[in-house]
C-alpha positions in Angstrom: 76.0 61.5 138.3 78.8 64.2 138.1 82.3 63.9 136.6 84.8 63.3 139.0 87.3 66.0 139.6 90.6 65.5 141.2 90.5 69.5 142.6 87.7 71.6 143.3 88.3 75.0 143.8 85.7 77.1 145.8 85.5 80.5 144.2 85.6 83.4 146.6 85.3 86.2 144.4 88.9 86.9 142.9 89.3 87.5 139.4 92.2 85.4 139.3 90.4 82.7 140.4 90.1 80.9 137.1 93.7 81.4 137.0 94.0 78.4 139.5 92.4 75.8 137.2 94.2 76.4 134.0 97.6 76.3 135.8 96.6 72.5 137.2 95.0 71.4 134.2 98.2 73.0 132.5 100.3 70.2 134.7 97.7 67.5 133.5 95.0 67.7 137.0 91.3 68.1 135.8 90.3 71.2 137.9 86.9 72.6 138.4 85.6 75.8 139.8 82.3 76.1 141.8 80.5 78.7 143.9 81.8 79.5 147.6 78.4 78.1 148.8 78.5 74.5 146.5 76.2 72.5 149.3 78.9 69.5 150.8 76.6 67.4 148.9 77.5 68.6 145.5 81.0 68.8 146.5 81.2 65.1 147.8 79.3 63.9 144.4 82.3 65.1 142.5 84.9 63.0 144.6 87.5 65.5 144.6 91.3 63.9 146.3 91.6 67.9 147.1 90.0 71.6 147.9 91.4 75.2 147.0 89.7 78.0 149.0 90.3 80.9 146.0 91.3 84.9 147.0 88.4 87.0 147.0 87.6 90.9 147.9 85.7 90.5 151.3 86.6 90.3 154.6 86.3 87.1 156.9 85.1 89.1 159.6 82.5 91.6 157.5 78.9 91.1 158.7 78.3 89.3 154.8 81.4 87.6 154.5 81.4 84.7 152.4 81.5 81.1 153.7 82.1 77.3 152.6 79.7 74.7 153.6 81.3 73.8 157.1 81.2 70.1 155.6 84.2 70.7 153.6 86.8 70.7 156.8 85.7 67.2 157.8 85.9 65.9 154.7 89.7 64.4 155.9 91.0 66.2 152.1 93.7 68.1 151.5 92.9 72.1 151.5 95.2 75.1 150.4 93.5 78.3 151.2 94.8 80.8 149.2 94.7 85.2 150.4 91.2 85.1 151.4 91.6 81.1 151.3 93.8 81.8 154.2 92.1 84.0 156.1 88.9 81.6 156.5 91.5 78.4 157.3 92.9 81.3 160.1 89.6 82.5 161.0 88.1 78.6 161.4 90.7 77.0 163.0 91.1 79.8 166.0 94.0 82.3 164.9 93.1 86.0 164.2 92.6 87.9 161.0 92.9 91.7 161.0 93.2 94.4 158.9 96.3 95.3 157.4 98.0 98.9 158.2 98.2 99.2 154.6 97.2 97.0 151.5 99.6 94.8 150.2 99.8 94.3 145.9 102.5 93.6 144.3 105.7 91.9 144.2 107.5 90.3 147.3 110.2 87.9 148.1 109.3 84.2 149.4 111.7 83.2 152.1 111.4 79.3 153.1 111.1 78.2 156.2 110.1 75.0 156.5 111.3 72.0 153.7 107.4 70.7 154.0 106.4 68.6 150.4 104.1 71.9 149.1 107.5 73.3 148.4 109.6 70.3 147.3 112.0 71.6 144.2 110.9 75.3 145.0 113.7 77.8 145.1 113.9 80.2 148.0 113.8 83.7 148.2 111.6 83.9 144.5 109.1 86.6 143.1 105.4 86.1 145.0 102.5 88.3 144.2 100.7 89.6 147.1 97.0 90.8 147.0 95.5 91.6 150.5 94.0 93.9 152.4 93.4 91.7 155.7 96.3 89.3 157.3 96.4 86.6 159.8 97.9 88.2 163.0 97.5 85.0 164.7 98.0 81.1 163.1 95.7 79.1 165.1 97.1 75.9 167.0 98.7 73.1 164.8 99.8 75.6 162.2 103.5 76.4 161.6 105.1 78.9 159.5 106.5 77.7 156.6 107.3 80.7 154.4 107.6 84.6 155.3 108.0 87.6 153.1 109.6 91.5 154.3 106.1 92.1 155.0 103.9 88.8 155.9 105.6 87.1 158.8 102.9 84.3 157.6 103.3 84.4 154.1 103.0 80.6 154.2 101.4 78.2 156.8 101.0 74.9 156.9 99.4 72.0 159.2 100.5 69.0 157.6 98.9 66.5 160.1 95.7 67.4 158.6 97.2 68.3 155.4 96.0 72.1 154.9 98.0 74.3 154.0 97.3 78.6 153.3 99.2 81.2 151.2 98.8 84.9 151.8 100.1 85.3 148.1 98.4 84.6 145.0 100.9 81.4 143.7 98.2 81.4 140.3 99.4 84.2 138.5 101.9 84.7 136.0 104.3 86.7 138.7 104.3 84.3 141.0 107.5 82.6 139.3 107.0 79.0 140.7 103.9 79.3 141.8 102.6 77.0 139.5 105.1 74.2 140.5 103.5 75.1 143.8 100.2 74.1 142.6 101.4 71.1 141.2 103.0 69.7 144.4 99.8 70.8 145.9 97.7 68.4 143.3 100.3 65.5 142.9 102.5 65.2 146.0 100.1 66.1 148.6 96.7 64.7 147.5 97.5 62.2 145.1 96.0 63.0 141.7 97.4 61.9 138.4 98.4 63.3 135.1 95.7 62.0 133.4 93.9 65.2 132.0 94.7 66.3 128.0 92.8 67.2 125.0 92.7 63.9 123.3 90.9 62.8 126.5 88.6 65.5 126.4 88.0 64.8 123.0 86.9 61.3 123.4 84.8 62.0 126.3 82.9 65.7 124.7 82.3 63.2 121.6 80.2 60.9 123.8 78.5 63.7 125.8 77.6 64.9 122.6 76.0 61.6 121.1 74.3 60.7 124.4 72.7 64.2 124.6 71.7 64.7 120.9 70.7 61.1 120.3 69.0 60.8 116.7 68.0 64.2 116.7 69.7 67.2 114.4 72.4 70.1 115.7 72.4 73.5 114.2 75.8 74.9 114.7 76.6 78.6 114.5 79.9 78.7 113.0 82.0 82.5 112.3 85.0 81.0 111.0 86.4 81.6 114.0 89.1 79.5 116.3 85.9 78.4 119.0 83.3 77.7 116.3 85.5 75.5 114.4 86.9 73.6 117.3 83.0 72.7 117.7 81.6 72.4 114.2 84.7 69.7 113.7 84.0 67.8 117.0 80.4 67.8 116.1 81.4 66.5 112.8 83.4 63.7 114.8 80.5 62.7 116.8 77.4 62.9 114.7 76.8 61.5 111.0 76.4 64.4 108.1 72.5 64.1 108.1 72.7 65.3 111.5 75.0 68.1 111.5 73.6 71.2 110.4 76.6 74.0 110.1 75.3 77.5 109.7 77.1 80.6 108.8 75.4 83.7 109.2 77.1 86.7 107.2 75.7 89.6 109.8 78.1 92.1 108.2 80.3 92.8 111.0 83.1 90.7 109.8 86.5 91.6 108.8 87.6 92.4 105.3 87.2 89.5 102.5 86.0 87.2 106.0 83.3 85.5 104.3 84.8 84.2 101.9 88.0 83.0 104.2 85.2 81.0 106.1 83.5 79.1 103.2 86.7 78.4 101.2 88.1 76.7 105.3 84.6 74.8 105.6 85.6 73.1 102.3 88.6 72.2 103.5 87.6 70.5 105.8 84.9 69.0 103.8 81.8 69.6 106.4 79.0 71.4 105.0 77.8 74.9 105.4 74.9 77.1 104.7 75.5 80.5 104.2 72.8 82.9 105.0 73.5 87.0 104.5 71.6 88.8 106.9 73.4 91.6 106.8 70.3 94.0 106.3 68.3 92.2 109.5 71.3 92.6 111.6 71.9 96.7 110.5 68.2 97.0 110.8 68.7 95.5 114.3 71.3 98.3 115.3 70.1 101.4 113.8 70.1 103.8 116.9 71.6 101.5 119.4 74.8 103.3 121.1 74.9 100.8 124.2 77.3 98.4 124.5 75.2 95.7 126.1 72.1 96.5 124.3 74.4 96.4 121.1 75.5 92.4 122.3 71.6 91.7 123.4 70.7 92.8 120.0 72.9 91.2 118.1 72.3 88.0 120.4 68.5 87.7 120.0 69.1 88.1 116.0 71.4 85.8 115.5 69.1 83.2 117.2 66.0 84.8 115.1 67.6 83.8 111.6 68.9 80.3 113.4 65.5 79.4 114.2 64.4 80.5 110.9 66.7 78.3 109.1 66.0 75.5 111.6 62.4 75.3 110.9 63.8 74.7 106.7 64.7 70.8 108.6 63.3 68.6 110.3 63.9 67.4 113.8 66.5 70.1 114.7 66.0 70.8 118.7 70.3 71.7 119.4 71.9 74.6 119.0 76.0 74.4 118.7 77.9 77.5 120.2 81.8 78.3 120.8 80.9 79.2 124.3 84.3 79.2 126.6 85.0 79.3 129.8 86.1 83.6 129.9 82.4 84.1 128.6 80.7 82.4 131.3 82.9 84.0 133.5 82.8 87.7 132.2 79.2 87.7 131.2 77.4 86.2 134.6 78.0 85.3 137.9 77.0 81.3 137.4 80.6 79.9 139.6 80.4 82.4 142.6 80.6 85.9 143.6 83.0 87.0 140.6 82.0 90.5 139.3 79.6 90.4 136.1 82.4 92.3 133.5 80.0 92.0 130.2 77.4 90.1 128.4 78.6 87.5 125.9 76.3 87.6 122.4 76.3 83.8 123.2 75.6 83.6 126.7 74.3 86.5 128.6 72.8 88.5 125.1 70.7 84.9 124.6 67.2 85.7 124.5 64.2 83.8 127.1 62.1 82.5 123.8 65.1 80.7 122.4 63.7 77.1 122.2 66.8 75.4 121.0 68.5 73.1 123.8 72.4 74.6 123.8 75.4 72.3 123.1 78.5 73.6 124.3 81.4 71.1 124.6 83.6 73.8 124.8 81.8 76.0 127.7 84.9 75.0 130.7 88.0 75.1 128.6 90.3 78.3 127.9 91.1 79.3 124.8 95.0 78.4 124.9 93.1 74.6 125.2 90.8 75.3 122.9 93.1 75.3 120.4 95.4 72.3 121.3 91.5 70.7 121.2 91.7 72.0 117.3 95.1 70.5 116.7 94.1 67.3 118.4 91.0 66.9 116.0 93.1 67.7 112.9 92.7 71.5 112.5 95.0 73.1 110.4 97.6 74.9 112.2 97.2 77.8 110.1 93.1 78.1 111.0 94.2 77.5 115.5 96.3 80.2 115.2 93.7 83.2 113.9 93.4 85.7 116.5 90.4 85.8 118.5 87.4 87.5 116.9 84.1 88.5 119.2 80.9 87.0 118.2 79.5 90.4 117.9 82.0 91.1 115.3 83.0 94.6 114.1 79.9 96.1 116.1 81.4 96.4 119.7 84.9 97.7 118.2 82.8 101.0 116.9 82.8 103.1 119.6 78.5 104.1 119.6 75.8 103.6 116.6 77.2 100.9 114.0 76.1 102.1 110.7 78.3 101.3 107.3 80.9 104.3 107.1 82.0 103.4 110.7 81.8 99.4 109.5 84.0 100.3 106.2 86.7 102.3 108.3 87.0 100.2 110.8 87.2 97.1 108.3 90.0 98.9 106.3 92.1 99.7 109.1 92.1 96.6 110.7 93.2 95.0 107.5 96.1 97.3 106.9 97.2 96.5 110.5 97.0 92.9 109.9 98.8 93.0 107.0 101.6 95.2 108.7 101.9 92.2 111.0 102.1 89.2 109.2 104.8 91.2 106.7 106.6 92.1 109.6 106.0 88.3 111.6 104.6 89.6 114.2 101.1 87.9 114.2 102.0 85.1 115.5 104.2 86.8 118.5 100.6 88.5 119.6 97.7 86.9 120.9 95.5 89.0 119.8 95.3 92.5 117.6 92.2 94.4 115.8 91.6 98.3 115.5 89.1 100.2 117.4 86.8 103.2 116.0 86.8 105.7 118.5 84.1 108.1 117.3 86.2 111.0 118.1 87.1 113.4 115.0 90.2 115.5 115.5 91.6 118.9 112.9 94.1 117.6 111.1 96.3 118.3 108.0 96.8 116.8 105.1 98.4 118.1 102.6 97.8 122.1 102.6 94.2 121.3 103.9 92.9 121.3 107.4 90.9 118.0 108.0 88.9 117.1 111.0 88.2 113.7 110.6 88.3 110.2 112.7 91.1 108.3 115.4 91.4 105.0 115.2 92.9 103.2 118.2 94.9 100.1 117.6 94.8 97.4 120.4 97.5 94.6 120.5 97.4 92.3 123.3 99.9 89.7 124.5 98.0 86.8 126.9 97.4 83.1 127.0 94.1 82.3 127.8 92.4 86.3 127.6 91.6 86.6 131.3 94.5 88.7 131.8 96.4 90.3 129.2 99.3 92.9 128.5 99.9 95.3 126.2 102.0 94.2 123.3 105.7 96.0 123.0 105.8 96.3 119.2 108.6 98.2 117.6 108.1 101.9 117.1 109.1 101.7 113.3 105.9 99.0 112.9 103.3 100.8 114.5 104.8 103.9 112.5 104.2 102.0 109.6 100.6 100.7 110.3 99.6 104.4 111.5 100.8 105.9 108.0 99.3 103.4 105.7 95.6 103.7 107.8 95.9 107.5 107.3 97.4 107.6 104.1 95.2 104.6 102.4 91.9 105.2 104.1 89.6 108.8 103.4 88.4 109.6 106.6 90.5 108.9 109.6 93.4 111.1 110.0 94.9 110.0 113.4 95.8 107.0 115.2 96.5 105.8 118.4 98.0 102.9 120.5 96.6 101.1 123.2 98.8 100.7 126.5 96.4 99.5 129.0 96.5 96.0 130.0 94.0 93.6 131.6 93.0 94.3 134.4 91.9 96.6 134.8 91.2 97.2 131.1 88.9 94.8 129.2 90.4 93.1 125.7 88.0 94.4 123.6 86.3 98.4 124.0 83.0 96.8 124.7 
């Protein structure tokens, strides 16, 4: 039997789509996202109170476009269709969709024209972000206008009698100033669901999933020391008795400087065991000529399960594995919710090799990371531990531009520490969601002192975000990063220039590979 969710969103294909489900569960609505084509069946086993038709890149009236089981509009539920949302409610219901004269991205002013309960306590004339190439040119019968823009005369429709209602602009992202109040009128006021969605709930109810799907048998959990492993290694800890909890550390020798150590001295702490198992010789071994940057996640993937099931076969009875899969990995490494674009293959997800025996348990595989780590707080974690920067399962490896060998490992370990340290003197850690140093593989002449040098650039990336699937660049003082470039080229022989990253996300990624 599946969990209930209060709102379902149908994912059409937009990369903000996720975008949608953290801003409700954000306002306390338990939100899930399916494929486009979830069978009426599915949906209705779910119970949902609502439906939200995402954005998406197609066109309603392309040859392929993509459709929702026709089930779903006699289901008597509320449905906001949002962009390409809007176009199928349009299309369906008899008005027209065409293609605009030009596309439409970027900001626009919301103009209200209709008091209707979507936009109770929303001001008028606020910041929208548009996103579109087609536009309804024609609202079918029923439908009123209920919001307009200087260049969408049907920025906003609505046909309350049946209780659907269709934006042209994306109300989920971050420039859409109240369109997350939006959302939550949507959720609340128009079909009924309650606040009843928070960690500590999650918590009770992942601890029970985890009992009931382990039973008497043993978990091995891969743990980095990271935010995501943590968060799992202590919920496992909550839900299964020592003998059963098996917490493996695998030193691959792609961590940051002095990481090891950082991760056995936490484990401690928290007084959960921990075998520690150095590999780092399998794991070079592994990489020796690979440049790729999927092959180097594949590889690093199938050896990390290769010295798990080693170590499993040391105990008895051991058939789990634990991973610190989110929500952005699923969604960046494969297709599984609908016609999103595959962006790259997660160590842990799509870099999994097809012998793996172990059954996967991964409580934390539909939260973001921002939850992720009130989850940590909720289960005790220090404040100190949630707050580490995100760091890739594949470590150091995919932040060398090319072949990993242990030159490019110790300059790129070196710099990032000097930039770390930079930060936390200057307090900006904590003002940046995420920061790490990238070797580019690109020497450059140089002079240092009276010598010519032609030696590496490092590129330092600093991000600010919330929950990694968008991201901007971070606006640090000039005087800090001129601080952090001096000491990398002054402290560390071989790299003799530095750069700063100003791309943000999209249509960058996070990290380099």
């Amino acid at each position: 039997m599946k969990k209930e969710v209060p709102i379902v969103v149908l994912d059409f294909g937009s990369q903000y789509t996720q975008l949608i489900a953290r801003k409700l569960r954000e306002s306390g609505v338990y939100t899930e996202v399916v494929p486009y084509h979830e069978s009426i069946e599915e949906i209705k086993a779910r119970k949902p109170q609502g439906i939200i038709l995402s954005g998406g890149p197609a066109s309603v009236y392309a040859e392929d476009a993509y459709k929702p089981d026709d089930g779903i509009w006699n289901l008597g539920l509320p449905i906001l269709g949002i962009c390409y949302g809007m176009q199928l409610i349009t299309q369906h219901f008899g008005g027209e969709v065409v293609a605009a004269d030009h596309h439409e991205y970027g900001k626009a002013r919301l103009k209200i024209e209709d008091e209707c309960g979507i936009f109770n306590g929303i001001s008028d004339n606020e910041v929208v972000w548009m996103s579109h190439g087609d536009k309804a040119e024609r609202i079918p019968e029923g439908f009123k206008v209920i919001g307009t823009s200087e260049n969408s005369p049907y920025a906003a429709i609505a046909d309350e009698k049946r209780n659907i209602y269709a934006f042209q602009y994306h109300p989920e992202v971050h420039h859409s100033v109240e369109g997350t109040h939006m959302l939550k009128n949507f959720a609340k006021y128009i079909c009924g669901c309650e606040s009843t969605w928070n960690m500590g709930s999650f918590a009770k109810e992942k601890i029970e999933e985890i009992r009931k799907q382990v039973g008497e048998k043993k978990v091995l959990c891969g743990v980095s020391g990271g935010v995501d492993s943590s968060v799992v290694a202590a919920l496992l800890h909550e839900a299964l008795p020592k003998e059963q909890l098996v917490c493996v550390f695998v030193d691959q020798g792609l961590l940051r400087k002095d990481e090891a150590k950082q991760v056995q001295d936490m484990f401690k702490m928290l007084e959960i065991d921990l075998i520690t198992i150095d590999a780092k010789k399998e794991f070079m071994e592994a990489l020796a000529g690979v440049s790729d940057p999927e092959k180097k996640r594949k590889a690093i993937g199938e050896k990390f399960i290769e010295v798990f099931d080693k170590e499993a076969s040391k105990h008895t009875d051991v058939s789990f594995l634990a991973q610190g899969t989110l929500y952005t990995d699923v969604i960046e490494s494969v297709s599984v919710k609908g016609p999103s674009k595959t962006i790259k293959s997660h160590h842990n997800v799509g870099g999994l090799p097809d012998w793996m025996t172990f059954e996967l348990v991964e409580p934390l595989r539909e939260i973001f990371k921002d939850e992720v780590r009130k989850l940590g707080l909720e289960l005790g974690l220090p404040k100190d531990m949630i707050g580490r920067h995100p760091f890739p399962g594949p470590g150091l490896a995919i932040r060398v531009m090319g072949e990993v060998n242990e030159e490019a490992l110790r300059l790129i370990r070196e710099s990032d520490a000097i930039m770390q340290d930079v930060l936390k003197a200057t307090g900006y850690y904590d003002k940046v969601w995420q920061a790490f140093t990238v070797l580019l593989n690109v020497q450059s002449v140089g002079v240092m002192g009276d010598n010519r040098t032609y030696d590496n650039t490092v590129c330092v990336r600093m991000v600010e975000s919330v929950d990694g699937m968008t991201a901007t660049f971070a606006h640090i003082p000039h005087d800090i990063l001129e601080t952090m470039s001096r000491r990398i080229i002054n402290e560390i022989d071989g790299i003799n220039r530095v750069v700063y990253d100003i791309s943000s996300k999209p249509p960058a990624t996070i990290e380099w590979e």
